[in-house]
Backbone as a ProteinNet text record, in pm:
[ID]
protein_1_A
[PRIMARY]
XXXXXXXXXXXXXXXXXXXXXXXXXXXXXXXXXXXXXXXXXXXXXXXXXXXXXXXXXXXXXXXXXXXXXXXXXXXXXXXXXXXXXXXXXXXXXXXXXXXXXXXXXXXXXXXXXXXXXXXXXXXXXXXXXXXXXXXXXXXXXXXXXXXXXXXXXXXXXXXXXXXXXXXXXXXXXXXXXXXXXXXXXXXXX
[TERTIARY]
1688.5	1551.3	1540.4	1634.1	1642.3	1642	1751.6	1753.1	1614	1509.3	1409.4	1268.7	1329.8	1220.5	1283.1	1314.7	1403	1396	1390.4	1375.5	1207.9	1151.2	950.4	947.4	993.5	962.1	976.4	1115.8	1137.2	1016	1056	954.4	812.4	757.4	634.2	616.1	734.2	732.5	758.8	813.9	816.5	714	637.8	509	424.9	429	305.5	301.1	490.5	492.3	451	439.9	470	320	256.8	104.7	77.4	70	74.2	48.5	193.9	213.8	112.9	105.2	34.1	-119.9	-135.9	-357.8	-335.3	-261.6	-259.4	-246.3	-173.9	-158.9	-307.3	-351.7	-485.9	-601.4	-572.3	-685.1	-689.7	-587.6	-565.2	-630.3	-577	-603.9	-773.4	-802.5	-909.3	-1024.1	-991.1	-1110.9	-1098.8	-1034.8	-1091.2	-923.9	-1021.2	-896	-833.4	-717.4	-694.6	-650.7	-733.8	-691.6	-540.5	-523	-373.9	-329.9	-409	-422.5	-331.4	-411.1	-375.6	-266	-225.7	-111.1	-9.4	6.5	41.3	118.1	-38.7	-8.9	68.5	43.7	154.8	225.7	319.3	463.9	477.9	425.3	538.6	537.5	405.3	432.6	563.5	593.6	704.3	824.2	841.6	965.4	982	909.7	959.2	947.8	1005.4	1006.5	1097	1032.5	1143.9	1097.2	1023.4	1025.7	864.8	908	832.5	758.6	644.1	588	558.2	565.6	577.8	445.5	352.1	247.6	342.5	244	342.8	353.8	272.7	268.5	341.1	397.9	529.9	639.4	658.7	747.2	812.6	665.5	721.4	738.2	714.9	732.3	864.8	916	1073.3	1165.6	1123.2	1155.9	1235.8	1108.7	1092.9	1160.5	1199.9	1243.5	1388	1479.6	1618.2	1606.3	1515.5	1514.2	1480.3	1472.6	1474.7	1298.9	1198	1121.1	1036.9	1138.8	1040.5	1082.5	1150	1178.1	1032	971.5	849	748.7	781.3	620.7	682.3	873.5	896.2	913.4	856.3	802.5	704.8	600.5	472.3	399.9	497.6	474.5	581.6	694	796.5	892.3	869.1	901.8	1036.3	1151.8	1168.1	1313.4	1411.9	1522	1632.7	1660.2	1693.7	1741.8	1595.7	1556.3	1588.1	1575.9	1677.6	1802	1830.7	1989.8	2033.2	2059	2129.9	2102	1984.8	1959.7	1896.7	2003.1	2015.9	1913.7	1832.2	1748.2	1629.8	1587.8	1464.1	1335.2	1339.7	1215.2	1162.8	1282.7	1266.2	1218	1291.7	1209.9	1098.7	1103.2	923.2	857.9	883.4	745.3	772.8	844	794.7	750.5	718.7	624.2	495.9	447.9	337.9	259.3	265.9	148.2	83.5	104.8	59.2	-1.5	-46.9	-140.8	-187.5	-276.9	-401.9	-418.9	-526.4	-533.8	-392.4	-271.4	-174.9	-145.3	-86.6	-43.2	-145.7	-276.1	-330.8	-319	-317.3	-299.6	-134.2	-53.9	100.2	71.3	32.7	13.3	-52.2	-173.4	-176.4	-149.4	-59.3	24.4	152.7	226.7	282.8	255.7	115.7	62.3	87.4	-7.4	-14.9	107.7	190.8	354.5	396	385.1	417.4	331.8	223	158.7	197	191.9	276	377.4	484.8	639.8	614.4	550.5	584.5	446.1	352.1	218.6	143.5	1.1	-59.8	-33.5	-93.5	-55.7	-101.8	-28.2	-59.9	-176.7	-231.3	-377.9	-296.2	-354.6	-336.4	-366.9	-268.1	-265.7	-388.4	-488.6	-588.9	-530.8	-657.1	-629.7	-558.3	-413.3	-368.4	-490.3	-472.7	-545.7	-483.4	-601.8	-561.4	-570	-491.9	-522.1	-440.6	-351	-285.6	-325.7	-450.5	-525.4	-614.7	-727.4	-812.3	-753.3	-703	-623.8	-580.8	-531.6	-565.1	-702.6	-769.2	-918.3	-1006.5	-927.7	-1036	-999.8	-879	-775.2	-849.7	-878	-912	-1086.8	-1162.6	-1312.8	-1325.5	-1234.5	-1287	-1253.7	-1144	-1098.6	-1243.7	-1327.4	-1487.4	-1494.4	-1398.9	-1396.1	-1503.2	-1531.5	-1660.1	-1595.1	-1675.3	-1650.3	-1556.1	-1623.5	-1577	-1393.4	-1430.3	-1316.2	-1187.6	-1220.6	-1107.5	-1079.8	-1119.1	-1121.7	-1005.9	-1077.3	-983.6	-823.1	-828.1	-700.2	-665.4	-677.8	-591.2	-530.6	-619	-600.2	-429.9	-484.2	-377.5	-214.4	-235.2	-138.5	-87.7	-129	-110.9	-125.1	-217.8	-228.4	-346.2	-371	-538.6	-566.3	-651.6	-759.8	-735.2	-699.4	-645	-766.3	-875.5	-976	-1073.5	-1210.6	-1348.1	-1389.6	-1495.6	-1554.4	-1620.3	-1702.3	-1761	-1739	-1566.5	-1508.9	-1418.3	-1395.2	-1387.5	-1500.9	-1626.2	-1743.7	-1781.5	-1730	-1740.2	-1609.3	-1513.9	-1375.6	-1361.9	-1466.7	-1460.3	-1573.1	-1668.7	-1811.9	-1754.5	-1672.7	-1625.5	-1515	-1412.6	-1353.8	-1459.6	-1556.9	-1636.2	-1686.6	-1765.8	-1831.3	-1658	-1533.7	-1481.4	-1434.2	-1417.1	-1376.9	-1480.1	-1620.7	-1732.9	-1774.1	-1689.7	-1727.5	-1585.2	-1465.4	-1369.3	-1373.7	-1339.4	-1352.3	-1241.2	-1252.8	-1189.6	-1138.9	-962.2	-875.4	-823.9	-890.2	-797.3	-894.3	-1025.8	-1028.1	-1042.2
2648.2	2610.4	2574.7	2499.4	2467.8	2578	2650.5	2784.8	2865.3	2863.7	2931.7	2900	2718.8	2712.1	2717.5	2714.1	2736.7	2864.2	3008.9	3086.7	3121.8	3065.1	3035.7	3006.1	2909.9	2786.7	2928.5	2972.6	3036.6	3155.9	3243	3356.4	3338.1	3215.1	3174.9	3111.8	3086.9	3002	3163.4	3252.1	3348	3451	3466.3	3547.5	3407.2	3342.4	3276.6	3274.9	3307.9	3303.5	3460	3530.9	3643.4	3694.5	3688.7	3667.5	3592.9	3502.2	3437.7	3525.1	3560.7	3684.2	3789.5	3846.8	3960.1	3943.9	3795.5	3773.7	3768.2	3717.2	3666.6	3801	3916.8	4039.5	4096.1	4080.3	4140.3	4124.7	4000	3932.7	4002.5	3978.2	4002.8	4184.1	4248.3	4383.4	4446.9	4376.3	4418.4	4308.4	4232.9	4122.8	4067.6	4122.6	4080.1	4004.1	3929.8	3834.3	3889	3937.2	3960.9	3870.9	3849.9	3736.3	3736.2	3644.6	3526.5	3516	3501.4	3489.5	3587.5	3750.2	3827.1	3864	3864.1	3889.3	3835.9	3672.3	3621.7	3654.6	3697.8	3764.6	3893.3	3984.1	4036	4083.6	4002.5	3970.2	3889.6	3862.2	3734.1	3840.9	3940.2	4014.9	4125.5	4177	4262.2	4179.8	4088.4	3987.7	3926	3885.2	3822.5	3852.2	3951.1	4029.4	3973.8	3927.2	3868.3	3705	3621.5	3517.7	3482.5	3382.7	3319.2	3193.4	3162.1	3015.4	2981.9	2852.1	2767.6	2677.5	2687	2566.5	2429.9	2338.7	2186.1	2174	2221.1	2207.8	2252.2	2382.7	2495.1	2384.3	2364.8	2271.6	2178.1	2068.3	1969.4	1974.7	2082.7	2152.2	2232.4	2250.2	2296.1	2166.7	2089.4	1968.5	1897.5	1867.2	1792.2	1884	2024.8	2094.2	2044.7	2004.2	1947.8	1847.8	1771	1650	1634	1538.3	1496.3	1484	1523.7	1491.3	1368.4	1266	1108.1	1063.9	1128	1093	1088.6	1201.4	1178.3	1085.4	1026.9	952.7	767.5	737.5	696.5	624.1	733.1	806.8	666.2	725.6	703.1	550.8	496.1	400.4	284.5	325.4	186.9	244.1	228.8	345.4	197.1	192	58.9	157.5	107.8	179.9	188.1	70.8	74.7	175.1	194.3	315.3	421	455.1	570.6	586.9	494.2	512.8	645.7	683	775.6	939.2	940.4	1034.7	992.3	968.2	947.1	1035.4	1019	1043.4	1117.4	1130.4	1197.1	1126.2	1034.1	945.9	949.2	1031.5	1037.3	1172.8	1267.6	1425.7	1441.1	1352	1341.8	1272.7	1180.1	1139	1198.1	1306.8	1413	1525.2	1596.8	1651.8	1627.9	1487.4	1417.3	1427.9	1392.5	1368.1	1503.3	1619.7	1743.9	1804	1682.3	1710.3	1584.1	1603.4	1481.1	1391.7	1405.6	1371.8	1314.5	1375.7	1284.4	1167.7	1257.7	1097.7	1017.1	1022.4	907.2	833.4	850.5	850.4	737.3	817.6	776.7	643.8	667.2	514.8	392.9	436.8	339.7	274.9	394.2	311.2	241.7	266.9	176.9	53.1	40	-69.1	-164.8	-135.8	-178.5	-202.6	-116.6	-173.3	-315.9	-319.4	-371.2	-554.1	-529.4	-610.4	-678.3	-598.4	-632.3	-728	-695.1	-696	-842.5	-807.2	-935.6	-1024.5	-1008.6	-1116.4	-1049.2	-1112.3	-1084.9	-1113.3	-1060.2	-1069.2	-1177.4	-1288.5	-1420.9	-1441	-1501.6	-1559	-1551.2	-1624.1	-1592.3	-1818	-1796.5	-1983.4	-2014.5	-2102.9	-2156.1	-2313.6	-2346.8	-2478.2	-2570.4	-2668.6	-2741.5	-2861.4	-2965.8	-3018.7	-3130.3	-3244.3	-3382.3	-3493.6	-3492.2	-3588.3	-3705.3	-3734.9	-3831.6	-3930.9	-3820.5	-3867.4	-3935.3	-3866.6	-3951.8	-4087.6	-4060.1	-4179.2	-4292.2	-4286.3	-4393.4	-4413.5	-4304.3	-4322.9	-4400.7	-4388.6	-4489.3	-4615.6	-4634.3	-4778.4	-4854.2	-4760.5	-4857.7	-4888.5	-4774.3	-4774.7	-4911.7	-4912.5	-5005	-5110.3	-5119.4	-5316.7	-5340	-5270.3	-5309.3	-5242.5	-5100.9	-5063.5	-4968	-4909.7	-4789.8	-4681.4	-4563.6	-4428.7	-4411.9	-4435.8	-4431.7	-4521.6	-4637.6	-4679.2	-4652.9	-4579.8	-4553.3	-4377.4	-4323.1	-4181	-4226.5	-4323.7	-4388.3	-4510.4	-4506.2	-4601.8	-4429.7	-4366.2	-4257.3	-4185.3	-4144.3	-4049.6	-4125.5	-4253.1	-4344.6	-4317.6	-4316.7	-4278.5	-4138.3	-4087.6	-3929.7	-3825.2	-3883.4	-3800.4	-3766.7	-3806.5	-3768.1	-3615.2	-3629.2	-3535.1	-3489.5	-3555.5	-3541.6	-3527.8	-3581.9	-3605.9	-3704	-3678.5	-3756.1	-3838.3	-3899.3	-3984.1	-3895.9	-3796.5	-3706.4	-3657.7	-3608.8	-3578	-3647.6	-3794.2	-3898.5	-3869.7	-3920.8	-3960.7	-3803.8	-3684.1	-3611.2	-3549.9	-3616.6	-3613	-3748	-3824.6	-3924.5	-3894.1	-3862.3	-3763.3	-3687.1	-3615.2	-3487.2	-3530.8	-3649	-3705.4	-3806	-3875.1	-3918.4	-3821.4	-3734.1	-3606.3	-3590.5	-3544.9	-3492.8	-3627.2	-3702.9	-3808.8	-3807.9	-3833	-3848.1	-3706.3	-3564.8	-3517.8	-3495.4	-3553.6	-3533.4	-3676.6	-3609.8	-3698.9	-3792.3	-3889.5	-4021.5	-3999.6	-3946.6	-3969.3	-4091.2	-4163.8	-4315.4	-4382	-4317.4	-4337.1	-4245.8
-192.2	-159.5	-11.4	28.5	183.1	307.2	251.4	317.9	317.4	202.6	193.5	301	263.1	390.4	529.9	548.7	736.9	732.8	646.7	635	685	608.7	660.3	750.6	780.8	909.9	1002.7	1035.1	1129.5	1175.3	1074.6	1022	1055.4	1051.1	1102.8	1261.8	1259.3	1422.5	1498.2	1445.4	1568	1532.6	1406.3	1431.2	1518.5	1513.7	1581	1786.5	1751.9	1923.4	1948.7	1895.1	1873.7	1880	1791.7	1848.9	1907.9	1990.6	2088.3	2201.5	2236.4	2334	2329.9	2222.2	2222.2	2195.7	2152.1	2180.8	2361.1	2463.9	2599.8	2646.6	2575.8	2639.9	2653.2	2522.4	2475.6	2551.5	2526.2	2629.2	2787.4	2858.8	2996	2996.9	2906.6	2940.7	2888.4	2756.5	2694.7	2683.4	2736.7	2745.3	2596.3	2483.7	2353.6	2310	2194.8	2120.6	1978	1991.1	1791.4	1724.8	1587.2	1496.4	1479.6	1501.2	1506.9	1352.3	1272.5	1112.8	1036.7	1115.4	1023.8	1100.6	1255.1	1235.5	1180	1167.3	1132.5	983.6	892.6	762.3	743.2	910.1	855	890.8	963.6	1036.7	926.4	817.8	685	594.5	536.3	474.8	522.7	616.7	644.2	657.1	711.3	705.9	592.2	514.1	425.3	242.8	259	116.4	46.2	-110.7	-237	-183.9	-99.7	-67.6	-246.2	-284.8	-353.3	-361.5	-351.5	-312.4	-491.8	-461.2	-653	-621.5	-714	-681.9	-746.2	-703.1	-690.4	-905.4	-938.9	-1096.8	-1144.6	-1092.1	-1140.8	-1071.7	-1003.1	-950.1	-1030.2	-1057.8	-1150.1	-1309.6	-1383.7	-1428.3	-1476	-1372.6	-1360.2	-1346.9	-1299.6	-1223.5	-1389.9	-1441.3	-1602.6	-1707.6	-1679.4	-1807.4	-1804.9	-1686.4	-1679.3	-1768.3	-1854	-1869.4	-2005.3	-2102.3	-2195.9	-2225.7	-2341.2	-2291.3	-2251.7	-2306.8	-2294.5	-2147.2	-2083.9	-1954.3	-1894.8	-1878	-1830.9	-1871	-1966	-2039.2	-1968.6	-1990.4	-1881.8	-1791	-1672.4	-1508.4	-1532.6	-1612.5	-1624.9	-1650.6	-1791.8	-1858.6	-1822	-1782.3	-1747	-1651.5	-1565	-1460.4	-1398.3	-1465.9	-1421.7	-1385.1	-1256	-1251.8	-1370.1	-1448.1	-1507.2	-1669.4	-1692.2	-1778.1	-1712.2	-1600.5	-1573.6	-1486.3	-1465.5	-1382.2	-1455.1	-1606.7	-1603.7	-1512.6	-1499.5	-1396.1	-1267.2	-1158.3	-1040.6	-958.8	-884.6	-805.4	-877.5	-1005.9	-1021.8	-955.3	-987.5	-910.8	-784.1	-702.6	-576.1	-580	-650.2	-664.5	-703.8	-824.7	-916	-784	-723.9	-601.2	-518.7	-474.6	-351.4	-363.2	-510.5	-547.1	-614.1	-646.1	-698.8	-639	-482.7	-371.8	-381.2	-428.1	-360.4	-489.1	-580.7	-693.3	-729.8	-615.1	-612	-685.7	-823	-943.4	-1027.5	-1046.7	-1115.6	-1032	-852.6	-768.3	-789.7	-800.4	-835.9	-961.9	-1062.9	-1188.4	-1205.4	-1103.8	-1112.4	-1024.8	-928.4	-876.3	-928.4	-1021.4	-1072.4	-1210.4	-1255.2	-1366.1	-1327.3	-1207.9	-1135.2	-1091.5	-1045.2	-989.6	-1159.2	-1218.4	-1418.8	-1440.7	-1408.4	-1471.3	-1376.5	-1240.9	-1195	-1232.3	-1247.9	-1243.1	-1421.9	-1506.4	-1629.1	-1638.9	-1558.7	-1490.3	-1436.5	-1322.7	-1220.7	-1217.7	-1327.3	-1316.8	-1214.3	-1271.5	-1158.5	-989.5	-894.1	-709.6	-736.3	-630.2	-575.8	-497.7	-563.7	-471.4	-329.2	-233.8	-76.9	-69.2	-36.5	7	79.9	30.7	122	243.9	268.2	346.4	256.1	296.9	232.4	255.3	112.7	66.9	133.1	171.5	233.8	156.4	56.7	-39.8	13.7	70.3	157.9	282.8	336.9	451.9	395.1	257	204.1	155.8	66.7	41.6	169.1	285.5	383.3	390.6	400.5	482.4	402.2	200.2	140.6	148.9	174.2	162.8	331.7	419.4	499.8	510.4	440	408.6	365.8	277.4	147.7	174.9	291.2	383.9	445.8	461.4	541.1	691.7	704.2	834.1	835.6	957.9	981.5	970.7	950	949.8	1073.2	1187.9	1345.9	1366.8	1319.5	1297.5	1229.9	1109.8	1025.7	1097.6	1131.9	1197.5	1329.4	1435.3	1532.6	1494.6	1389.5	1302.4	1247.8	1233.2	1187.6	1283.7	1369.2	1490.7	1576.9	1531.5	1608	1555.7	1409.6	1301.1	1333.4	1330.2	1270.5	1427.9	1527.1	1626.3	1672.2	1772.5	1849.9	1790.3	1744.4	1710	1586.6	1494.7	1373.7	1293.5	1271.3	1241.9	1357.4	1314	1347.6	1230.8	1270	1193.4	1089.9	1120.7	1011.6	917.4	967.5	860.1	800.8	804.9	710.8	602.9	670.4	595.1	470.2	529.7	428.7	340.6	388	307.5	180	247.8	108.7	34.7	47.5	-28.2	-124.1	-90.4	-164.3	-265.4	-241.4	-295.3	-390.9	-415.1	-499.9	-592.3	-533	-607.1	-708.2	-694	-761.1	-896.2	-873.4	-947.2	-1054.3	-980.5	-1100.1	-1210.6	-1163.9	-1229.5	-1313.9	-1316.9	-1415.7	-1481.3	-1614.7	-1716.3	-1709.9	-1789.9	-1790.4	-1897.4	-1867.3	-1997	-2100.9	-2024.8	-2092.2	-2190.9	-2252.8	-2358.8	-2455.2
[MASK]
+++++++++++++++++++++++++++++++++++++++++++++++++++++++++++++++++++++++++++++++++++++++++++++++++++++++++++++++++++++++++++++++++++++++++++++++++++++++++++++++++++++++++++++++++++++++++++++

């Protein structure tokens, strides 16, 4: 198979230089351009006789007849290495002919995604802002000695580091801390 394409590759890289040459000849002498295409088509038709192209379906196809048939279902449904160690690299053959039939690679990806998500739980939320339940907690301990918004903001800043907080957001870090208290219930009776 390797040989077949380096066989193309070539075969096409030198009709293309090849017309190349001869549209620049064309040109220069006749003012006119000849399609590149068809010579193309046929410098491969005369060079390359007995050469066969496989659509990607014949491929995988051939690919899967080496194989058992629940291997494929699997691919599909538990695509886990394990289940197939005994045949060493199909997974890598089955996904380098998948992409080049649209509709299944899609299909295959997202029963991968489903397996995976099966497997390993749903994706992790994304970490928000850590919560200041430590800061409130001073900020009510000193509210509640009879200090000001302004004050307990400047007794923290002192603690913890200039600009740690303002007064405002004391006054709405303990708001939000009330609001939550009054709306969870009281286990202790």
């Amino acid at each position: 198979m390797t040989n077949t394409i380096c066989t193309v590759y070539h075969v096409l890289r030198g009709a293309i230089d090849c017309a190349r040459e001869s549209e620049s000849w064309t040109q220069r002498t006749t003012g006119a351009s000849r399609p590149l295409v068809v010579f193309v088509k046929s410098q491969m038709s005369s060079e390359m006789k007995g050469v066969t192209f496989k659509s990607a379906e014949e491929e995988l196809r051939e690919l899967l007849a080496d194989y058992p048939l629940w291997v494929e279902r699997i691919l599909w449904k538990n695509p886990s290495p394990i289940n197939l160690r005994p045949y060493p690299g199909l997974v890598e053959k089955y996904e380098s002919i998948l992409p080049r039939i649209p509709k299944k690679w899609r299909e295959y990806r997202r029963a991968k995604r489903l397996y995976a998500q099966r497997v390993l739980g749903p994706p992790r939320a994304t970490a928000g802002r850590p919560r200041k339940d430590a800061l409130a907690e001073e900020a009510q301990q000193l509210k509640s000695g009879g200090k000001s918004y302004a004050q307990v903001a400047s007794t923290l800043n002192r603690k913890h580091g200039e600009g740690c907080t303002t007064a405002e957001a004391i006054r709405k870090l303990l708001a939000s801390r009330k609001k939550e208290q009054s709306t969870t219930p009281d286990k202790t009776s």
